[in-house]
C-alpha positions as CSV (number, residue, x, y, z in Angstrom):
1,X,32.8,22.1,17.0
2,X,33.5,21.0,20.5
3,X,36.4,17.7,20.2
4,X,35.3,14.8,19.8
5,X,37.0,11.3,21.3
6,X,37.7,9.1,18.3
7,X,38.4,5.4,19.5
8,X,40.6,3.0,17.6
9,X,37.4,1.1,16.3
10,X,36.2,4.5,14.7
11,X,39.2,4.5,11.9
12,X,40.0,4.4,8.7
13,X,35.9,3.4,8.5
14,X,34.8,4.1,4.8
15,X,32.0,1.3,4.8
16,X,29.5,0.5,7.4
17,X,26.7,-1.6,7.6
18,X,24.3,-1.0,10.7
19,X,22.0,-3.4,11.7
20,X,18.9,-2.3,13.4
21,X,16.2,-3.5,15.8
22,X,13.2,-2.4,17.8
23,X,15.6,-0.8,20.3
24,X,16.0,2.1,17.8
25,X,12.8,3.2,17.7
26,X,11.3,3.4,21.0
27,X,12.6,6.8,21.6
28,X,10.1,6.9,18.7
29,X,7.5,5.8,21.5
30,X,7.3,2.5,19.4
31,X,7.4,-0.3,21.6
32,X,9.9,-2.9,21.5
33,X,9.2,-6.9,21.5
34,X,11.4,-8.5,23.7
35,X,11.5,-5.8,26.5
36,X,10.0,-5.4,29.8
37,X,7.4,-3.2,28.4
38,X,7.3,-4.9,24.8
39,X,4.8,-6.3,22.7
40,X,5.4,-10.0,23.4
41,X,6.3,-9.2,26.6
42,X,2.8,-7.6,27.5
43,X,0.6,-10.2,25.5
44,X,2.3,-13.3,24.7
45,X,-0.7,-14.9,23.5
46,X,-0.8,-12.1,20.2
47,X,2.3,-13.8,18.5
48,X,-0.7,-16.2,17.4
49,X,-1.8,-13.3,15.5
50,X,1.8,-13.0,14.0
51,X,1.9,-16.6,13.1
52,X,1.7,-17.8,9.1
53,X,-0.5,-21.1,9.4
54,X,-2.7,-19.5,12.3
55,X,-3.0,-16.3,10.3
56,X,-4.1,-17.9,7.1
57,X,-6.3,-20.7,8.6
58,X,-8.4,-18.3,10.9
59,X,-10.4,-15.1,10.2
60,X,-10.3,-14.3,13.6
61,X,-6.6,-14.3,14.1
62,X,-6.4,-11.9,11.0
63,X,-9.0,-10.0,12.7
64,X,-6.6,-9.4,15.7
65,X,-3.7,-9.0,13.4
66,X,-5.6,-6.0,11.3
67,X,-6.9,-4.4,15.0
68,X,-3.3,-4.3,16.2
69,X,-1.7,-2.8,13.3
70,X,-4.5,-0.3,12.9
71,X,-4.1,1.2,16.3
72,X,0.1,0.9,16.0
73,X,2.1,3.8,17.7
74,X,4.5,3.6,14.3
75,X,1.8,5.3,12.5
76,X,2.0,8.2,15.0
77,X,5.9,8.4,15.3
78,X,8.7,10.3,14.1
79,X,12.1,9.4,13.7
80,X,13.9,10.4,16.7
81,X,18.0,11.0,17.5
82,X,19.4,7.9,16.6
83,X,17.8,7.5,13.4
84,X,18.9,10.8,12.1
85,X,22.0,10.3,13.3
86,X,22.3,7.6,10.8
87,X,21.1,9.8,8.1
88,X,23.8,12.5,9.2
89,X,26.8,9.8,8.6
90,X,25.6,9.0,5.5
91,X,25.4,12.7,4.5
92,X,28.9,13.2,5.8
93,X,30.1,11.1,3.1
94,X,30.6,7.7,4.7
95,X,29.2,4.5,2.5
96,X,26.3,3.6,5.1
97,X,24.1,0.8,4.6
98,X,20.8,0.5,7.1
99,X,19.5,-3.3,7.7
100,X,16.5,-3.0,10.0
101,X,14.4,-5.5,11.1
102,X,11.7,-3.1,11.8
103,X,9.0,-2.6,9.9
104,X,8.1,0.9,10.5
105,X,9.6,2.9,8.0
106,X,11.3,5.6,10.5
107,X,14.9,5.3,8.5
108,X,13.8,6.3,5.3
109,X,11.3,9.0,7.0
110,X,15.3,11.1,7.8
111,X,15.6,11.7,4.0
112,X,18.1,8.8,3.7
113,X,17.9,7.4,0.4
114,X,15.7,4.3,0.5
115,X,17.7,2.2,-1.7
116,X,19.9,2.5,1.2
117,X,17.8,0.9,3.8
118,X,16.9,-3.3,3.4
119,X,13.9,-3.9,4.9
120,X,15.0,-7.7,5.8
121,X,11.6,-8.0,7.8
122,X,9.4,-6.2,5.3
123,X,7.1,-2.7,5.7
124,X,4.1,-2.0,7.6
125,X,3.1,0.6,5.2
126,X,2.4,-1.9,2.2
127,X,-0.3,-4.6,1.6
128,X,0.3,-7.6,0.1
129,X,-2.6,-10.2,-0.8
130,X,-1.6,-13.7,-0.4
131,X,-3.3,-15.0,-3.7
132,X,-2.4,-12.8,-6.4
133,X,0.4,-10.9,-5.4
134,X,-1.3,-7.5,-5.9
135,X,0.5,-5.3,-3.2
136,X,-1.1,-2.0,-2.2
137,X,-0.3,1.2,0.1
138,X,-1.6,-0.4,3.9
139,X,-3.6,2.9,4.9
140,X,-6.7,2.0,2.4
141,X,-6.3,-1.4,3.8
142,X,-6.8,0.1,7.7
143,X,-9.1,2.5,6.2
144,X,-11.5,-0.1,5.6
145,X,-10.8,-2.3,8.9
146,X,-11.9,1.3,10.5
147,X,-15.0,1.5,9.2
148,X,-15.8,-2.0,10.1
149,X,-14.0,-4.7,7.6
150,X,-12.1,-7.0,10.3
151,X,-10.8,-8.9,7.5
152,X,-10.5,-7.2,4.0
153,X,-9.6,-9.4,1.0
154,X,-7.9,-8.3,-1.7
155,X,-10.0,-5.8,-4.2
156,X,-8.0,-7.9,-7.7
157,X,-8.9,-11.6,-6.5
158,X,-11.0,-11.7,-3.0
159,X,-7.8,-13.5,-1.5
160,X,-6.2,-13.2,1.8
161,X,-4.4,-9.8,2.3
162,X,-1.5,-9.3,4.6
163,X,0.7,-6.6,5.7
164,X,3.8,-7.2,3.6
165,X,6.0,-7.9,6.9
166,X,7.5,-11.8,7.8
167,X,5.8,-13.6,9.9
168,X,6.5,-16.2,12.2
169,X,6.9,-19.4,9.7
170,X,7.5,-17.2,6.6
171,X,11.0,-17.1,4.9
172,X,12.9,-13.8,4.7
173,X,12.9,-13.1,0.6
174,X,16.3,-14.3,-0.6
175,X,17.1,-11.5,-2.6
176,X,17.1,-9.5,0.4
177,X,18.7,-11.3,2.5
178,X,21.5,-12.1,0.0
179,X,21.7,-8.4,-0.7
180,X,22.1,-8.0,3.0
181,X,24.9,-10.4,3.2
182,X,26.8,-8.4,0.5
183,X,26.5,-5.5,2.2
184,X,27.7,-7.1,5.7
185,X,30.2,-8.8,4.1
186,X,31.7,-5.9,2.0
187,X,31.7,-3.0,5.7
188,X,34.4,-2.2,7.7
189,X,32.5,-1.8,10.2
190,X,29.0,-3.3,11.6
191,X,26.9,-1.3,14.0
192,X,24.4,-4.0,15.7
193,X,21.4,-1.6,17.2
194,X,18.6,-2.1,19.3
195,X,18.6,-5.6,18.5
196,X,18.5,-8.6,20.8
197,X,20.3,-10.9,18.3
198,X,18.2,-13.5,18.9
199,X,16.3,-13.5,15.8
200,X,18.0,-15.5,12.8
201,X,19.3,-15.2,9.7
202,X,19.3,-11.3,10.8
203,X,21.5,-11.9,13.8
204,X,24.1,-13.8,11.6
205,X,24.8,-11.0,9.6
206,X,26.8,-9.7,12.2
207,X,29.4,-13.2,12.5
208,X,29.5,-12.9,8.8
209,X,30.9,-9.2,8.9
210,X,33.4,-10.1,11.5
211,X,34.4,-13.5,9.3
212,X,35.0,-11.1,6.4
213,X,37.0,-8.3,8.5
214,X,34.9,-5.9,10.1
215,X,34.9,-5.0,13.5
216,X,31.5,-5.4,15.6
217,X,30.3,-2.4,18.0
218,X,26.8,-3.4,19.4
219,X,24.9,-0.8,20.9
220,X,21.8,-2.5,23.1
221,X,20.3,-2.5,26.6
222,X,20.5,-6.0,27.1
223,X,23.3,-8.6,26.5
224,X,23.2,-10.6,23.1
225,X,24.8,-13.8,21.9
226,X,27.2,-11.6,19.9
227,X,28.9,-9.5,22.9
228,X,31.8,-12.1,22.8
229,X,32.5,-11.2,19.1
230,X,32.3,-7.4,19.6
231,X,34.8,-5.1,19.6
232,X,32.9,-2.8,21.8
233,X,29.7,-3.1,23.9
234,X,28.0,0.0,25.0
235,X,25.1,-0.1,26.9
236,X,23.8,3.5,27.0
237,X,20.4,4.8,25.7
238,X,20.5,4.4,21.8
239,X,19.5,8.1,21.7
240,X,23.1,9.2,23.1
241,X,25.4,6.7,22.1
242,X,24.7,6.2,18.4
243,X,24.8,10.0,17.6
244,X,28.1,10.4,19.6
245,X,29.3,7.4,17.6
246,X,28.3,8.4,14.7
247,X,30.3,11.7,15.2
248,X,33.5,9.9,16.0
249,X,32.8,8.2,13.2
250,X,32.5,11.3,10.5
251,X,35.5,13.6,12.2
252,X,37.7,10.1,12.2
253,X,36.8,10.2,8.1
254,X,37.4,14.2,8.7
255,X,41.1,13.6,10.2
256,X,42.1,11.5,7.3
257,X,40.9,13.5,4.1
């Protein structure tokens, strides 16, 4: 193996935490929000659609929600470098913990164990009805949207059906979020990528990592309200930058077995 540069940020890391946004996956080809080509970017008029009271209070809204999410590019995409780098790290040995706030299910699709990834913003690829709680795997769901449901209700109760993601003007559930904090609070190092930061309590996690002792390496296109915290910025394409941290990281851990 060719050397590999280990900055002073990379060692003595046993514990890290990553947090990850849409940034990670549009090597994927899934599209990003925020960006100059992303989804609210493009159509800001669909974050209706992604809205709690308009979702629940119009049948047309969930109509447009269900058309969106039937023709998604997640369903289509494979995880791509920087998500398997992620998996590699935690394969090497080091204590990794994912935190996405995507919803597209690409970190567990590396073989990473999923008790390893919190889903802070829930899954695309579960159904959850609104009524009774009945949750459900979302294919059968788009399954009948294809062939001509625009708004299924639920099969147990006849209740409103949702994908099990957070919308706009829907909590985060505690437990996952408190989980999350432990596991931000508890790394020596947080990794924020793909992530604007903008989008709270997720962003947070990474001032409560550095309040606890970590160090902060943010990986993004863009700036973020956290570049003033971070230890390092880097602003190269996810798809090189995470795997050659990643590598620093596992032949720092290498150097001091």
């Amino acid at each position: 193996m060719e050397d590999v540069e280990i900055p002073e940020w990379c060692r003595d890391v046993r514990r890290v935490a990553v947090l990850t946004g849409a940034g990670i996956s549009t090597d994927s080809g899934v599209p990003d929000y925020r960006g100059p080509d992303g989804v609210w970017t493009r159509d800001p008029k669909l974050t209706d659609a992604f809205t709690r009271d308009r979702f629940m209070a119009d049948p047309q809204v969930r109509a447009r929600f269900w058309r969106t999410y039937l023709g998604h590019a997640a369903w289509r995409a494979e995880p791509n470098a920087a998500h398997h780098a992620l998996a590699e790290l935690d394969r090497a040995g080091i204590a990794v913990r994912i935190l996405t706030q995507n919803v597209d299910g690409l970190h567990q699709m590396t073989g990473i164990a999923a008790r390893k990834v919190l889903e802070l913003h829930g899954s695309m690829r579960s159904v959850v009805c609104t009524g009774c709680g009945a949750r459900s795997e979302a294919r059968a769901t788009l399954d009948r949207v294809a062939a001509g449901e625009p708004d299924p209700g639920c099969r147990e109760c006849g209740g409103i059906l949702q994908l099990a993601v957070v919308l706009f003007g829907q909590y985060l559930d505690p437990e996952t979020l408190d989980n999350a904090k432990r596991i931000a609070a508890a790394s020596q190092l947080m990794l924020a990528v793909g992530s604007s930061l903008l989008v709270e309590p997720a962003a947070s996690l990474c001032r409560l990592a550095v309040g606890a002792g970590a160090r902060l390496v943010i990986v993004n296109r863009d700036p973020t309200p956290y570049d003033g915290l971070a230890d390092e910025v880097v602003r190269e394409p996810i798809g090189s930058a995470l795997p050659r941290i990643t590598a620093a990281l596992t032949a720092a851990a290498r150097a001091t077995r």
